[in-house]
Short mmCIF file of the C-alpha atoms (twelve columns), coordinates in Angstrom:
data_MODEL
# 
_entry.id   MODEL 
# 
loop_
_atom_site.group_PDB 
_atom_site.id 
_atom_site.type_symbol 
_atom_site.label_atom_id 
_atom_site.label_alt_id 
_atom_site.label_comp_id 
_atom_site.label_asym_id 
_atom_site.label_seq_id 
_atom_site.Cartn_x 
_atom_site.Cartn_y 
_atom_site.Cartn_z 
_atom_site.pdbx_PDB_model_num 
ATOM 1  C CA . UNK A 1  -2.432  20.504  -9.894  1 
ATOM 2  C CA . UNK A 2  -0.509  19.273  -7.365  1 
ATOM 3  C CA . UNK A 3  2.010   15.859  -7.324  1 
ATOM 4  C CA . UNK A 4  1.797   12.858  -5.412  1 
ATOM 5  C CA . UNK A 5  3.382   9.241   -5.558  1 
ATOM 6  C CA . UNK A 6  1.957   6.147   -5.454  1 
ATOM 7  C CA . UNK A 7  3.974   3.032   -4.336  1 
ATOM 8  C CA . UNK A 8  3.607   -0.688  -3.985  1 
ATOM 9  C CA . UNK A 9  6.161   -3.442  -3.525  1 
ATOM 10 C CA . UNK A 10 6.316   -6.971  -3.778  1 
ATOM 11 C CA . UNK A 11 9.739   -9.262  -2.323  1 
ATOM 12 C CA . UNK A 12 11.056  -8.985  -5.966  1 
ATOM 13 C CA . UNK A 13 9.710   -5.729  -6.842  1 
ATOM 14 C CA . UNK A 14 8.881   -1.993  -6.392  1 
ATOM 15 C CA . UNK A 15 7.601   0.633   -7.642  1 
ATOM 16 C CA . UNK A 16 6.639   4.231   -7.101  1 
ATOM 17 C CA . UNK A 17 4.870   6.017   -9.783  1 
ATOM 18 C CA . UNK A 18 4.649   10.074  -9.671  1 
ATOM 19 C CA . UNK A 19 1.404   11.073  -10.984 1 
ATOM 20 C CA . UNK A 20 0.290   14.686  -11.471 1 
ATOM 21 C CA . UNK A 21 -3.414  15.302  -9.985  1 
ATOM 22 C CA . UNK A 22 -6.072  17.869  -9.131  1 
ATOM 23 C CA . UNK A 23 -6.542  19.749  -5.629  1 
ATOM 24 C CA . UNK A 24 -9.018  17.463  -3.685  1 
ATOM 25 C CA . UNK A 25 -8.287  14.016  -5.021  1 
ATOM 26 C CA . UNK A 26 -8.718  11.493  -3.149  1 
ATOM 27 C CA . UNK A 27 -5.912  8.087   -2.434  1 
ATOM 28 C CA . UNK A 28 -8.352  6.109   -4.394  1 
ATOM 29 C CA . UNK A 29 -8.403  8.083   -7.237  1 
ATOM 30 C CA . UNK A 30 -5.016  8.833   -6.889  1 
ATOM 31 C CA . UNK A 31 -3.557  4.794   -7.006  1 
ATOM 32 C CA . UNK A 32 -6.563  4.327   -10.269 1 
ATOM 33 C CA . UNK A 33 -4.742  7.341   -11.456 1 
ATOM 34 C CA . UNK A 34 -1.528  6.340   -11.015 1 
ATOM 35 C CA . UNK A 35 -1.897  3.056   -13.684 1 
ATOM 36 C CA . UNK A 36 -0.047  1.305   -11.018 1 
ATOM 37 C CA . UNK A 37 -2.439  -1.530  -11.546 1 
ATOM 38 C CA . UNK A 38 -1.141  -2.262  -14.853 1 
ATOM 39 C CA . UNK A 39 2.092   -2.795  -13.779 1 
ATOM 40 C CA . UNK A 40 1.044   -5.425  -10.881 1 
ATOM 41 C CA . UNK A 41 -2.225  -6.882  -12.311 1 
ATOM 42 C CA . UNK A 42 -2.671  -8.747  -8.561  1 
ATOM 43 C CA . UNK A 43 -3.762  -5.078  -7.384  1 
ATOM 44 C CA . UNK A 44 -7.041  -4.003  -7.284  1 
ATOM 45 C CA . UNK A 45 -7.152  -0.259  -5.960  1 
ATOM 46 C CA . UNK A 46 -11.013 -0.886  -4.958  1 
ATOM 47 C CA . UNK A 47 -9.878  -3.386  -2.195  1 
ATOM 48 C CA . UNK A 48 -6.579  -2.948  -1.599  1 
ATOM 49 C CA . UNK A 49 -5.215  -1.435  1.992   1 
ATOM 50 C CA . UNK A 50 -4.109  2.005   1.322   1 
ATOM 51 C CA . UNK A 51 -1.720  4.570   3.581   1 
ATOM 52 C CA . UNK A 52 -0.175  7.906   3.438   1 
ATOM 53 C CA . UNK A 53 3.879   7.690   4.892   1 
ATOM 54 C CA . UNK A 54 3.197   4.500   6.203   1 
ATOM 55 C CA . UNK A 55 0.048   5.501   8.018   1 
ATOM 56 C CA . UNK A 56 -3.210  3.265   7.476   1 
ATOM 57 C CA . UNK A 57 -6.260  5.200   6.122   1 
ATOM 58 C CA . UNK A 58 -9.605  3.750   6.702   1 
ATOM 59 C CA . UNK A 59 -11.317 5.165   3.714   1 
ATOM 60 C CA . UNK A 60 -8.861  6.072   1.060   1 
ATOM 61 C CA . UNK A 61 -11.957 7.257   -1.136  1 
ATOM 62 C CA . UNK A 62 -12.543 9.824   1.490   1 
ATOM 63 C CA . UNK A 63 -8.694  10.308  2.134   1 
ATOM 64 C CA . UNK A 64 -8.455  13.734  0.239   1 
ATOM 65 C CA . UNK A 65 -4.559  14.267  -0.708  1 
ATOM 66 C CA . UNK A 66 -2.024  16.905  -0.186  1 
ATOM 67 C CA . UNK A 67 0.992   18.072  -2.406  1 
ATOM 68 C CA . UNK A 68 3.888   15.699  -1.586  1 
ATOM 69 C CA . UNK A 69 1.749   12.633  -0.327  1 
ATOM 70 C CA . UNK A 70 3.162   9.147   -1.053  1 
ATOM 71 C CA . UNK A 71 0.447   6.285   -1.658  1 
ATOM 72 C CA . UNK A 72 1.409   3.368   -0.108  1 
ATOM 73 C CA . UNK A 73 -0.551  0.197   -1.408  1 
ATOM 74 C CA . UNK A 74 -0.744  -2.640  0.976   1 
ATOM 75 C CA . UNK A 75 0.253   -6.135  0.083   1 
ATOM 76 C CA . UNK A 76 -2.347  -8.689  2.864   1 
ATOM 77 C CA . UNK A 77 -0.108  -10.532 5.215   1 
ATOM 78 C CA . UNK A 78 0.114   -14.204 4.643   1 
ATOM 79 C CA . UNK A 79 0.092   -15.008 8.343   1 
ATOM 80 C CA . UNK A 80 -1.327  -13.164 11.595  1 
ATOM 81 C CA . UNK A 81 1.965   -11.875 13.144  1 
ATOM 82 C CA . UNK A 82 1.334   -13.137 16.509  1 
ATOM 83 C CA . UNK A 83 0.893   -17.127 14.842  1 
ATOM 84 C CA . UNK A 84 4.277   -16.153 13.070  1 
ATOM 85 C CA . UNK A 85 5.787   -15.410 16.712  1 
ATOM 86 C CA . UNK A 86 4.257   -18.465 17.980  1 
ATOM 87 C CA . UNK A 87 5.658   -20.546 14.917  1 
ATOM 88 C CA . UNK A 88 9.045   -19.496 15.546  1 
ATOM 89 C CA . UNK A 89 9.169   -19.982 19.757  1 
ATOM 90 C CA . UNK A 90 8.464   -23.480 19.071  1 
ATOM 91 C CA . UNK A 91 10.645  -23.700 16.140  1 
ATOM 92 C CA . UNK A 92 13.137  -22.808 18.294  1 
ATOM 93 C CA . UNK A 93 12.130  -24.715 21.243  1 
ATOM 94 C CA . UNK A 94 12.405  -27.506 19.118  1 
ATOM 95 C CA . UNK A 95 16.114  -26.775 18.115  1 
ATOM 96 C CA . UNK A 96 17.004  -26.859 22.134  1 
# 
């Protein structure tokens, strides 16, 4: 057995959940594992975007864990980052 964590935050809320698991699990197993789910109902660990230290992993039910790992659950973005820049140069062209 070896122990991983499995973390997921929202603005008013975090958590990280250790969870105790066998050699060769995988980060999808790992976050249904984990019950993490229950806490945040919103989540569902089938769709969800999933990384390891803040690294993205294409297929977390391929993503095979190793003692120590941290889960990190992604929350989607609510707006493209580069329309956010956009939004706020002419928010602030506005203000000049």
């Amino acid at each position: 057995m070896m122990q991983v964590e499995v973390a997921y935050a929202r603005p008013d809320r975090q958590e990280i959940v250790p969870v105790n698991v066998p050699e060769g699990t995988t980060a999808l197993e790992a976050a249904k594992l984990s019950g993490i789910s229950d806490i945040f109902p919103e989540i569902d660990p089938d769709t969800i975007d999933m990384g390891v230290f803040g690294k993205v992993i294409k297929d977390p039910a391929a993503h095979e864990l190793r003692e120590g790992d941290r889960v990190e659950l992604y929350r989607p973005l609510k707006i493209d980052p580069k329309q956010a820049r956009l939004n706020r140069a002419k928010k602030k062209d506005q203000a000049q």
